[in-house]
Every structure is written in C-alpha cells, then in structure tokens.
mmCIF file as Biopython writes it, N, C-alpha, C and O atoms, coordinates in Angstrom:
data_model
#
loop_
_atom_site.group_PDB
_atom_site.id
_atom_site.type_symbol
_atom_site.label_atom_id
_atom_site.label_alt_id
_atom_site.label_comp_id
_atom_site.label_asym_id
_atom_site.label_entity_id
_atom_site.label_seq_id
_atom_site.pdbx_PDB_ins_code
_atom_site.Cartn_x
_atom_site.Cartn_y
_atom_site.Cartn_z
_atom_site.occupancy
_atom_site.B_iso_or_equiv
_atom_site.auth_seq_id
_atom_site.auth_asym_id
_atom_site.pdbx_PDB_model_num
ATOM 1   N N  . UNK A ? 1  ? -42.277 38.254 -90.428 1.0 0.0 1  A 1 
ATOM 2   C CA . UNK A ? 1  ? -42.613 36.845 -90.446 1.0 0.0 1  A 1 
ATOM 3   C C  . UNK A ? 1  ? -42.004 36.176 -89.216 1.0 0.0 1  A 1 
ATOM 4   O O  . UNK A ? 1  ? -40.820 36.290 -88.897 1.0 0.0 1  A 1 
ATOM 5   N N  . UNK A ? 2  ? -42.886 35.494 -88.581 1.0 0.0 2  A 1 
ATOM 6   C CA . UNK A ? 2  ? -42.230 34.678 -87.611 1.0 0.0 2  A 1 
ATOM 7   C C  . UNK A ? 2  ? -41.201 33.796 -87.788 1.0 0.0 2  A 1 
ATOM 8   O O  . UNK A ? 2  ? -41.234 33.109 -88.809 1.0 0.0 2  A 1 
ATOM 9   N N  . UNK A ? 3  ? -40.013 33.619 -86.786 1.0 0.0 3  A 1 
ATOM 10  C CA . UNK A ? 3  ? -39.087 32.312 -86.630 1.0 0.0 3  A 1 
ATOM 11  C C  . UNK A ? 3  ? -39.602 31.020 -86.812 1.0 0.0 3  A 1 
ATOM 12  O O  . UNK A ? 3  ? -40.628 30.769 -86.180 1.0 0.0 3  A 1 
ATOM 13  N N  . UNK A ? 4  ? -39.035 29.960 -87.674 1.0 0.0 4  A 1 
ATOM 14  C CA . UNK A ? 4  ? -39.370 28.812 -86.414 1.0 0.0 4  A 1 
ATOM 15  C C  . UNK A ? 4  ? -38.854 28.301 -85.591 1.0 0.0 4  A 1 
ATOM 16  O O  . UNK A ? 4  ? -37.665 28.240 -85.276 1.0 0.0 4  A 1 
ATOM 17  N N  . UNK A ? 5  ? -39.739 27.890 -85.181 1.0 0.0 5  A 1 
ATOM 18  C CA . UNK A ? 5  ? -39.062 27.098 -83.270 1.0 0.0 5  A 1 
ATOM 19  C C  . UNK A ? 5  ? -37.890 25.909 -83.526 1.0 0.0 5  A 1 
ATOM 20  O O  . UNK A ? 5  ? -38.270 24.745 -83.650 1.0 0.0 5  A 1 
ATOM 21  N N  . UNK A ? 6  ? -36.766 26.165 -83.585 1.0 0.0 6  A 1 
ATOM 22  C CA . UNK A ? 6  ? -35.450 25.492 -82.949 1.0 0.0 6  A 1 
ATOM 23  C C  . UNK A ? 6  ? -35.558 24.796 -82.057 1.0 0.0 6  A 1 
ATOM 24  O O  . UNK A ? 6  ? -34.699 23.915 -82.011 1.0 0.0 6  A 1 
ATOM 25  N N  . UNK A ? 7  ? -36.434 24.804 -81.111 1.0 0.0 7  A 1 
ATOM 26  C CA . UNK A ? 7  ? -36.084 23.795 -79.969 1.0 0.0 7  A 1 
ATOM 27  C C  . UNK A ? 7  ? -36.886 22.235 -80.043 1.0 0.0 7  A 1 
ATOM 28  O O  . UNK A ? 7  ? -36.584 21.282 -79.325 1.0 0.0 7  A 1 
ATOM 29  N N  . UNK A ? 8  ? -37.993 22.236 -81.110 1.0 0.0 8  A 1 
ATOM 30  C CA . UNK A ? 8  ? -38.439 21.098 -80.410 1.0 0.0 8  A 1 
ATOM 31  C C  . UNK A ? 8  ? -38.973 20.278 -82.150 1.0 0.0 8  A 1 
ATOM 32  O O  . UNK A ? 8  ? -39.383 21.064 -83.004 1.0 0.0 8  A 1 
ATOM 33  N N  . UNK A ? 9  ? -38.918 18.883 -82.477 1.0 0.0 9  A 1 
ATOM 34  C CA . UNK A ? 9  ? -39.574 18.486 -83.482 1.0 0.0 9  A 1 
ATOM 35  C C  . UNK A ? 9  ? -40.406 17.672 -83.874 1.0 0.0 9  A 1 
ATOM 36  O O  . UNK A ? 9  ? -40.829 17.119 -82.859 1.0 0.0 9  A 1 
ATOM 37  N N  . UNK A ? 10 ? -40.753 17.384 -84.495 1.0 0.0 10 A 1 
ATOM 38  C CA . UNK A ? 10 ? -42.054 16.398 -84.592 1.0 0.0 10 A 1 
ATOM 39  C C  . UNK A ? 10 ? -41.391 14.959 -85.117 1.0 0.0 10 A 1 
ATOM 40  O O  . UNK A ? 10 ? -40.834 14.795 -86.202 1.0 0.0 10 A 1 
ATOM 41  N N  . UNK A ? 11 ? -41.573 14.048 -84.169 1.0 0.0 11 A 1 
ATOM 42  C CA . UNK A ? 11 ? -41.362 12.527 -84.508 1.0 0.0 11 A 1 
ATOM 43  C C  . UNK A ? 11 ? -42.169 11.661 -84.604 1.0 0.0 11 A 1 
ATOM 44  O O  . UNK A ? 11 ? -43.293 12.163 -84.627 1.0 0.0 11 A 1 
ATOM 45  N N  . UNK A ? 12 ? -42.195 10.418 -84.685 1.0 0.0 12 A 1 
ATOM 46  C CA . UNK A ? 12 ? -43.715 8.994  -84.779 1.0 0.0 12 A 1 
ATOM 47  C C  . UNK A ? 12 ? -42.836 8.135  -83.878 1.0 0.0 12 A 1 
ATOM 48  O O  . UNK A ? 12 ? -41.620 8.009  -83.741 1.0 0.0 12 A 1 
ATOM 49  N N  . UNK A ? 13 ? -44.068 7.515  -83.236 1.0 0.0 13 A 1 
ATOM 50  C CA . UNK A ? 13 ? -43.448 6.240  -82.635 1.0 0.0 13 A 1 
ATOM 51  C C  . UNK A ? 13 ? -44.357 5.126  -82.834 1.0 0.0 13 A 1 
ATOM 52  O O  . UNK A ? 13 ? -45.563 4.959  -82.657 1.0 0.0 13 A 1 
ATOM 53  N N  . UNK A ? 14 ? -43.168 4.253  -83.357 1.0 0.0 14 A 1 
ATOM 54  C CA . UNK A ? 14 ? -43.546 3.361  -84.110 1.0 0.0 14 A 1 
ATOM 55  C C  . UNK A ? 14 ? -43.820 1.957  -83.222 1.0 0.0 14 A 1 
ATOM 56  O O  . UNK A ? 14 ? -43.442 1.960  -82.050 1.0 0.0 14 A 1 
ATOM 57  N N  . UNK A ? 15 ? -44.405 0.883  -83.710 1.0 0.0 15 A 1 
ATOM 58  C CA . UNK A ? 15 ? -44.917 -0.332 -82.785 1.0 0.0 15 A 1 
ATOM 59  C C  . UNK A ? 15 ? -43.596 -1.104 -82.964 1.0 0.0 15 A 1 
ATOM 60  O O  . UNK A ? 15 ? -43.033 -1.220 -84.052 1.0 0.0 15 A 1 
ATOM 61  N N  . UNK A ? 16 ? -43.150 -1.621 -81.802 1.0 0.0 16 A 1 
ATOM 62  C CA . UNK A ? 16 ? -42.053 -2.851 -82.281 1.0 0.0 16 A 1 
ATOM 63  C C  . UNK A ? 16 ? -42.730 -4.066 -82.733 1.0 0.0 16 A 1 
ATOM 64  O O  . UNK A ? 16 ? -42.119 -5.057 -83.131 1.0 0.0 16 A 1 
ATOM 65  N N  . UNK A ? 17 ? -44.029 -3.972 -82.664 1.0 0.0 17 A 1 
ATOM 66  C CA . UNK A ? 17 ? -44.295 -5.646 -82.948 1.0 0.0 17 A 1 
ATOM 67  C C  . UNK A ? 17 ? -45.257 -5.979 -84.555 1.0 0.0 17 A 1 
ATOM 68  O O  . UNK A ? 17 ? -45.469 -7.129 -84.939 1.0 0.0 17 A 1 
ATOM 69  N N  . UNK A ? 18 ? -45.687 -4.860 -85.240 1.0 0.0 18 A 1 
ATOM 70  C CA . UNK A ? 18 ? -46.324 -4.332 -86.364 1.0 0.0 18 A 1 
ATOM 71  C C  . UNK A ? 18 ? -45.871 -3.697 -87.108 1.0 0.0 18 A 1 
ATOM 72  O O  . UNK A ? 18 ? -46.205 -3.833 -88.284 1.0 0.0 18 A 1 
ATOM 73  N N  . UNK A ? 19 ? -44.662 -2.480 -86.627 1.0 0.0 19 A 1 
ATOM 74  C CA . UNK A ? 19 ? -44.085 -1.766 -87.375 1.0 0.0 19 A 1 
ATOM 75  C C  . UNK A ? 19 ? -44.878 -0.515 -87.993 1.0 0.0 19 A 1 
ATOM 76  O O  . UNK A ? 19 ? -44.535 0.121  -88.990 1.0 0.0 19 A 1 
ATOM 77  N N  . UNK A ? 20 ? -45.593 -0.376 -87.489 1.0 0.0 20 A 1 
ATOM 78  C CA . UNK A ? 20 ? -46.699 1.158  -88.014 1.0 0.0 20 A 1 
ATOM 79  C C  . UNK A ? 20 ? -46.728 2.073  -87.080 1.0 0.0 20 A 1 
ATOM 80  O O  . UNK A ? 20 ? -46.684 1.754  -85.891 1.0 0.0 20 A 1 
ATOM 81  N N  . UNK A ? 21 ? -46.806 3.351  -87.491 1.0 0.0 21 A 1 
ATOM 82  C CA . UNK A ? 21 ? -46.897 4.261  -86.797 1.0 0.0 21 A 1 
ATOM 83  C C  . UNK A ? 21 ? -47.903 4.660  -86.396 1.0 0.0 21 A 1 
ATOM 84  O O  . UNK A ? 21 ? -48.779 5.005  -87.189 1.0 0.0 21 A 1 
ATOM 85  N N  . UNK A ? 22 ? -48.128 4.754  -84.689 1.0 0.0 22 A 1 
ATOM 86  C CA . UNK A ? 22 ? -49.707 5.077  -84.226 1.0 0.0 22 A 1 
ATOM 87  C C  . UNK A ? 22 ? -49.350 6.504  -83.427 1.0 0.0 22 A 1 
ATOM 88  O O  . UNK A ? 22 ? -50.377 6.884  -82.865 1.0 0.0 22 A 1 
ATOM 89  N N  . UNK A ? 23 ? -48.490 7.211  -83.245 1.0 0.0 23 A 1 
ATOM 90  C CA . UNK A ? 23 ? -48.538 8.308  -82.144 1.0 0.0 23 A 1 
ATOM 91  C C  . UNK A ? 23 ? -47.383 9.368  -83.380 1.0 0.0 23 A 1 
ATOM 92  O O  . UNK A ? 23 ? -46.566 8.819  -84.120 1.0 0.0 23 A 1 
ATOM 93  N N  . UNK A ? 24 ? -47.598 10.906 -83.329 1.0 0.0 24 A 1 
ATOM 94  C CA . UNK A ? 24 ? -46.952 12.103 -83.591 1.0 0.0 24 A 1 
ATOM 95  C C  . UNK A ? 24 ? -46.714 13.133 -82.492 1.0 0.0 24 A 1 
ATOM 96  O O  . UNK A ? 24 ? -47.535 13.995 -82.177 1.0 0.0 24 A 1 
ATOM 97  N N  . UNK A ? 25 ? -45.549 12.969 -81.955 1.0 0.0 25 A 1 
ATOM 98  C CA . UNK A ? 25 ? -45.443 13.409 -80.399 1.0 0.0 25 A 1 
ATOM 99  C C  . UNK A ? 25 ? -43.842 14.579 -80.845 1.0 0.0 25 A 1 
ATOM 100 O O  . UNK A ? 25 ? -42.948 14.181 -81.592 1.0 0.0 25 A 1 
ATOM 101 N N  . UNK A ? 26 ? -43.844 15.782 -80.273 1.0 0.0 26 A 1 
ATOM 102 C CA . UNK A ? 26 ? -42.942 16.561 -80.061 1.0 0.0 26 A 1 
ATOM 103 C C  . UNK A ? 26 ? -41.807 16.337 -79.149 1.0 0.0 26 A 1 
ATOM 104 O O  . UNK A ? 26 ? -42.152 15.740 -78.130 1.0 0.0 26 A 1 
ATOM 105 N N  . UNK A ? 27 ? -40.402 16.673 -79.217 1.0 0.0 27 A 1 
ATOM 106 C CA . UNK A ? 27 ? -39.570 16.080 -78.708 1.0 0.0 27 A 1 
ATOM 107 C C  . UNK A ? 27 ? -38.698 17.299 -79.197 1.0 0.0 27 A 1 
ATOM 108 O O  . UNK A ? 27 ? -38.827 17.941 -80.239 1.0 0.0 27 A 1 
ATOM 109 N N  . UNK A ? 28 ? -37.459 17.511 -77.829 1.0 0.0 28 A 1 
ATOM 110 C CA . UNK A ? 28 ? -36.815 18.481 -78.012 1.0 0.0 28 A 1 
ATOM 111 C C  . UNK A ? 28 ? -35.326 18.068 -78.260 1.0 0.0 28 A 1 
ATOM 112 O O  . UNK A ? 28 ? -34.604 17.349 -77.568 1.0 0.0 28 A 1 
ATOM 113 N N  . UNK A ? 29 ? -35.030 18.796 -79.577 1.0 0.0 29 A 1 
ATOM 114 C CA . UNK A ? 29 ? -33.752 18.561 -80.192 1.0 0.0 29 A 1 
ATOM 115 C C  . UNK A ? 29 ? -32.613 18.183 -79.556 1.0 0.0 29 A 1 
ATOM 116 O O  . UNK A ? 29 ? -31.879 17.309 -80.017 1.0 0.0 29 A 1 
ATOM 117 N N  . UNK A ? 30 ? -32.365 18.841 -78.393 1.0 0.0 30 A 1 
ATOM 118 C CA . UNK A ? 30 ? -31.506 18.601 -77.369 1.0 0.0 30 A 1 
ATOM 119 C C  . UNK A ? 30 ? -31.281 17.352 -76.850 1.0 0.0 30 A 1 
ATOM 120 O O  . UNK A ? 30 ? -30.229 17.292 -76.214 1.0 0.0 30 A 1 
ATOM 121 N N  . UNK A ? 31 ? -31.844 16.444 -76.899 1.0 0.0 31 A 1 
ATOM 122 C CA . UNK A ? 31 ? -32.765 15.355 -76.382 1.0 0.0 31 A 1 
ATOM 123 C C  . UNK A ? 31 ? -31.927 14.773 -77.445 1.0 0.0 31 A 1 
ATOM 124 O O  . UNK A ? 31 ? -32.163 15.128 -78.600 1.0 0.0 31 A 1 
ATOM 125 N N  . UNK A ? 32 ? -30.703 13.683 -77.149 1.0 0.0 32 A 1 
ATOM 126 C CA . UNK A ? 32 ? -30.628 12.882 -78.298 1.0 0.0 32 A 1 
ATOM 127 C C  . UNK A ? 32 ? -31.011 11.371 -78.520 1.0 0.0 32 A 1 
ATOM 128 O O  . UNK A ? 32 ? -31.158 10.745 -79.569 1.0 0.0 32 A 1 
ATOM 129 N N  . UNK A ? 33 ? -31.173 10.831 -76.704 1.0 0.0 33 A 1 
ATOM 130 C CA . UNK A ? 33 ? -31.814 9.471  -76.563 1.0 0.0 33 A 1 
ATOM 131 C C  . UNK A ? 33 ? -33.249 9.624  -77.564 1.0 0.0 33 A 1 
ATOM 132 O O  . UNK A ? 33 ? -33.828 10.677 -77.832 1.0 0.0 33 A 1 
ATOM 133 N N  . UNK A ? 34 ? -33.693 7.944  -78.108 1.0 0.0 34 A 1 
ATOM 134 C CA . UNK A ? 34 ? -34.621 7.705  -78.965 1.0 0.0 34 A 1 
ATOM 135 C C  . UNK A ? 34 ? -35.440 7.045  -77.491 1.0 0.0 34 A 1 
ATOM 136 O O  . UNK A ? 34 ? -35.134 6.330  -76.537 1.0 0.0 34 A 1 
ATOM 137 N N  . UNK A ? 35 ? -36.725 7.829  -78.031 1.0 0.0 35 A 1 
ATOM 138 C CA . UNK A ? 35 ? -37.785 7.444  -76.657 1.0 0.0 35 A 1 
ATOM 139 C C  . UNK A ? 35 ? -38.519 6.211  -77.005 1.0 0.0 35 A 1 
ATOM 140 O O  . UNK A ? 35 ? -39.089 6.049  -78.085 1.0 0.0 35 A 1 
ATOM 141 N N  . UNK A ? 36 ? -38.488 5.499  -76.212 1.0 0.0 36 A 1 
ATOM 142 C CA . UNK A ? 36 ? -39.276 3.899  -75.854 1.0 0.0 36 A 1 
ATOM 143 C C  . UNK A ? 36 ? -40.693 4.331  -75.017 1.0 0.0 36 A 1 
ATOM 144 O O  . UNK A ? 36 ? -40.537 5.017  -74.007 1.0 0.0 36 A 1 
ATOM 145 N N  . UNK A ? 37 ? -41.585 4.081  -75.274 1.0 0.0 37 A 1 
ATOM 146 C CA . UNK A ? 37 ? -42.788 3.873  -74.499 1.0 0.0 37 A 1 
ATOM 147 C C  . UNK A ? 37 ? -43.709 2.705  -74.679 1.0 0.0 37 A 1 
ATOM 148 O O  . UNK A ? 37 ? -43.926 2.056  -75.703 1.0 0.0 37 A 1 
ATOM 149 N N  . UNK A ? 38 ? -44.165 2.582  -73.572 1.0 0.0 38 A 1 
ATOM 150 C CA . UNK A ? 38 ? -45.085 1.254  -73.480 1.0 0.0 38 A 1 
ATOM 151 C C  . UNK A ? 38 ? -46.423 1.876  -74.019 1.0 0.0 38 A 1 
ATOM 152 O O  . UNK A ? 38 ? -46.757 2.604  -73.084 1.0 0.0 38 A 1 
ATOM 153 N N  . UNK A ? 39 ? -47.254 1.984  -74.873 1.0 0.0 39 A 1 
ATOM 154 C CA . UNK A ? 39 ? -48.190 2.736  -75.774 1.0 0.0 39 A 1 
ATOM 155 C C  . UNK A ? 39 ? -49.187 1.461  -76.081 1.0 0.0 39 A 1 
ATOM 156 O O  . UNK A ? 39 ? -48.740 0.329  -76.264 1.0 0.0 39 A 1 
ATOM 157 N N  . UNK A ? 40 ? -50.510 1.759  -76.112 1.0 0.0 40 A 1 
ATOM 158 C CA . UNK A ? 40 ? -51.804 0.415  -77.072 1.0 0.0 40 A 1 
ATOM 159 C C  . UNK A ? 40 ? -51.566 0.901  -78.662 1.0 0.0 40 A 1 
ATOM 160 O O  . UNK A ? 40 ? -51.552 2.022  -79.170 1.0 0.0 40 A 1 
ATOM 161 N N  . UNK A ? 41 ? -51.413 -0.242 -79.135 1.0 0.0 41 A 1 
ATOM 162 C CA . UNK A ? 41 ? -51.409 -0.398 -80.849 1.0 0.0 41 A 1 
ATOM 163 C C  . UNK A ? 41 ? -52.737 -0.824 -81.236 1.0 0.0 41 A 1 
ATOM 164 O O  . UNK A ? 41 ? -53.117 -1.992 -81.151 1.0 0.0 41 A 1 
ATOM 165 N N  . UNK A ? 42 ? -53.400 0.088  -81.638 1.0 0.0 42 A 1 
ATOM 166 C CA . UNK A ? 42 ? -54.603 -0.325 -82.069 1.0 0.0 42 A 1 
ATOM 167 C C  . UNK A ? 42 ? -54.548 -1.150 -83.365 1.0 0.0 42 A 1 
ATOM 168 O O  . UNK A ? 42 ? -55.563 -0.958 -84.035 1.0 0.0 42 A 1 
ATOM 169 N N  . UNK A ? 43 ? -53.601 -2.087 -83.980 1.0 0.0 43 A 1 
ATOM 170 C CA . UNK A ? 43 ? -53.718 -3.030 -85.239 1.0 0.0 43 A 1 
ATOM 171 C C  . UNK A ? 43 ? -53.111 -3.845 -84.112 1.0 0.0 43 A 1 
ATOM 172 O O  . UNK A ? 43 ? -52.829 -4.759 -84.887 1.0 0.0 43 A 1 
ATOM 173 N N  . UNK A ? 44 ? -52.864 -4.098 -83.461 1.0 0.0 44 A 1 
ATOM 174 C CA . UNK A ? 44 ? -52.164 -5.235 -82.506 1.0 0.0 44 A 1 
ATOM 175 C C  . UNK A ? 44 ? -52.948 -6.104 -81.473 1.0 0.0 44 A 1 
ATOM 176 O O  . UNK A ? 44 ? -52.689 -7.280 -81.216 1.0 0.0 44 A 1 
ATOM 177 N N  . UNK A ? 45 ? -54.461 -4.963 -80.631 1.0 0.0 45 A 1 
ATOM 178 C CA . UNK A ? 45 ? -54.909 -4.806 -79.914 1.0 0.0 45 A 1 
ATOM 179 C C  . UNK A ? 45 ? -54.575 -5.338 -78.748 1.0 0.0 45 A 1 
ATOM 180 O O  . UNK A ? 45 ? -55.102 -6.208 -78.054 1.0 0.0 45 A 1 
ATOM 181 N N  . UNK A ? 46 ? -53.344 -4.500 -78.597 1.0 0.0 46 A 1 
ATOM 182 C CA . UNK A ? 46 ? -52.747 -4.602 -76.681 1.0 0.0 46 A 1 
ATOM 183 C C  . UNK A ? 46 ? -51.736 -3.652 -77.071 1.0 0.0 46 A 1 
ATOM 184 O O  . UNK A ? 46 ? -51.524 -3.097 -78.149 1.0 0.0 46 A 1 
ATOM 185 N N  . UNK A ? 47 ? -51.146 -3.589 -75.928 1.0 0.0 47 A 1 
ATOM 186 C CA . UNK A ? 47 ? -49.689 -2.656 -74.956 1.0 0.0 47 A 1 
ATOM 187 C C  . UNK A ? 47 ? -48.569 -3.160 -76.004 1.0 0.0 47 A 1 
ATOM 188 O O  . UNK A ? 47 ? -48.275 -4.333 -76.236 1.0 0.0 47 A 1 
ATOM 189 N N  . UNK A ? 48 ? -48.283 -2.561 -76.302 1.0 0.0 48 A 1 
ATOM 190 C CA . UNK A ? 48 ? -47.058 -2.752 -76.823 1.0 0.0 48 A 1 
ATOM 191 C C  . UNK A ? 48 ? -45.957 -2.116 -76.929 1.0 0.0 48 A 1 
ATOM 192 O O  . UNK A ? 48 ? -46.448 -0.996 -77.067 1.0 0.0 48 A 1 
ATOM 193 N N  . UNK A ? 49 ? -44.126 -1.831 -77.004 1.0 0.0 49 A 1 
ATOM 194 C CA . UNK A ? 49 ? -43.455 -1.185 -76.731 1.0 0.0 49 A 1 
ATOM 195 C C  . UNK A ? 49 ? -42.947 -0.253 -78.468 1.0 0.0 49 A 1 
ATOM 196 O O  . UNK A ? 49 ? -42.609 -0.816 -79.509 1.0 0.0 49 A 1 
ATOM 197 N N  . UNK A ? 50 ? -43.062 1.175  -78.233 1.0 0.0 50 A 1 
ATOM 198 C CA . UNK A ? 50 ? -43.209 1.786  -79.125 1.0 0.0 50 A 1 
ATOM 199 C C  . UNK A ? 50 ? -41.770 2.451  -79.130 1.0 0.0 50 A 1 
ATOM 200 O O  . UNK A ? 50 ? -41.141 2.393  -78.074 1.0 0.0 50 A 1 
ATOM 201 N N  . UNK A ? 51 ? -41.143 3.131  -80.313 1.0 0.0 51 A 1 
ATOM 202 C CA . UNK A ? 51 ? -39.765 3.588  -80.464 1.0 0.0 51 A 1 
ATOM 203 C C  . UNK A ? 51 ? -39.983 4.889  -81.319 1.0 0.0 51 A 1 
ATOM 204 O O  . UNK A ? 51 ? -40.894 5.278  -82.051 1.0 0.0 51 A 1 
ATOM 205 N N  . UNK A ? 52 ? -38.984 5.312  -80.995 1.0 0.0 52 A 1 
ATOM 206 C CA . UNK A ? 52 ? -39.354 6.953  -82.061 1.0 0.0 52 A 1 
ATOM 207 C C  . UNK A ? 52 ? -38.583 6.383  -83.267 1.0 0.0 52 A 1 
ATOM 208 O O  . UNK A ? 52 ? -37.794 5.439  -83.315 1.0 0.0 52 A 1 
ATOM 209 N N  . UNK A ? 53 ? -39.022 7.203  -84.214 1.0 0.0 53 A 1 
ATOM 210 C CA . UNK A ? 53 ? -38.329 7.072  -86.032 1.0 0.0 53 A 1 
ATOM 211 C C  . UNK A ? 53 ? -38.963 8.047  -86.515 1.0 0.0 53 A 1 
ATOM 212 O O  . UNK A ? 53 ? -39.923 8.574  -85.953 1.0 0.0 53 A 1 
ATOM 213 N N  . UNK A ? 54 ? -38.541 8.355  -87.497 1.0 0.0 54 A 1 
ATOM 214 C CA . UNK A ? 54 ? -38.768 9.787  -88.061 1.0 0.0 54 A 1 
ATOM 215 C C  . UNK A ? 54 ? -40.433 9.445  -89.009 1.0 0.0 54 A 1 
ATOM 216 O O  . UNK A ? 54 ? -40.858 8.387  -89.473 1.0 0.0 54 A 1 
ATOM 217 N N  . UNK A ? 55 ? -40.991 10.737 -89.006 1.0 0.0 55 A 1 
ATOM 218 C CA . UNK A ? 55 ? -42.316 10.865 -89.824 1.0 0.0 55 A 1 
ATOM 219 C C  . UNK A ? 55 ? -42.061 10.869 -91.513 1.0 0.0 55 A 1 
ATOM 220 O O  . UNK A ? 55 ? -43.018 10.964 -92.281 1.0 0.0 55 A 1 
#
C-alpha cells in the first residue's frame, strides 16, 4: 500500500469580505506563514483579498 504524502496539504481560502470559501489549493507543511491572495469572489463579484483556514 502506498505512503501518504507528508509534505504537502490541502487548505481553502477564504474571502475576507463574505467569509466563504471559493479556492482548495495545496500548500506545503513546511510553510508555516498563512497565505493572503488577491483572488475574484464570485458571491462578491470583484477582487477581493483571500486567507487560508482550514477545509
């Protein structure tokens, strides 16, 4: 049976301005900063700044 992969996990990033989760993006454990991206919220309809939090 295969391992699983240790290095990397599955997170959401969430809208700061709605609070819903629009993106499921991989991210490596090592990695302990929480990633910010400027991302479109489709319930928002514009750019908005997105944060990781768990799925």
């Amino acid at each position: 049976m295969a391992k699983k992969s240790q290095g990397s996990h599955t997170v959401g990033l969430k809208c700061s301005v709605c609070g819903r989760f629009n993106y499921a993006i991989r991210k490596n454990r090592s990695n302990r900063k929480k990633i910010e991206l400027r991302k479109y919220c489709k319930w928002c309809r514009k750019h908005t700044h997105h944060t990781e939090g768990k799925l």
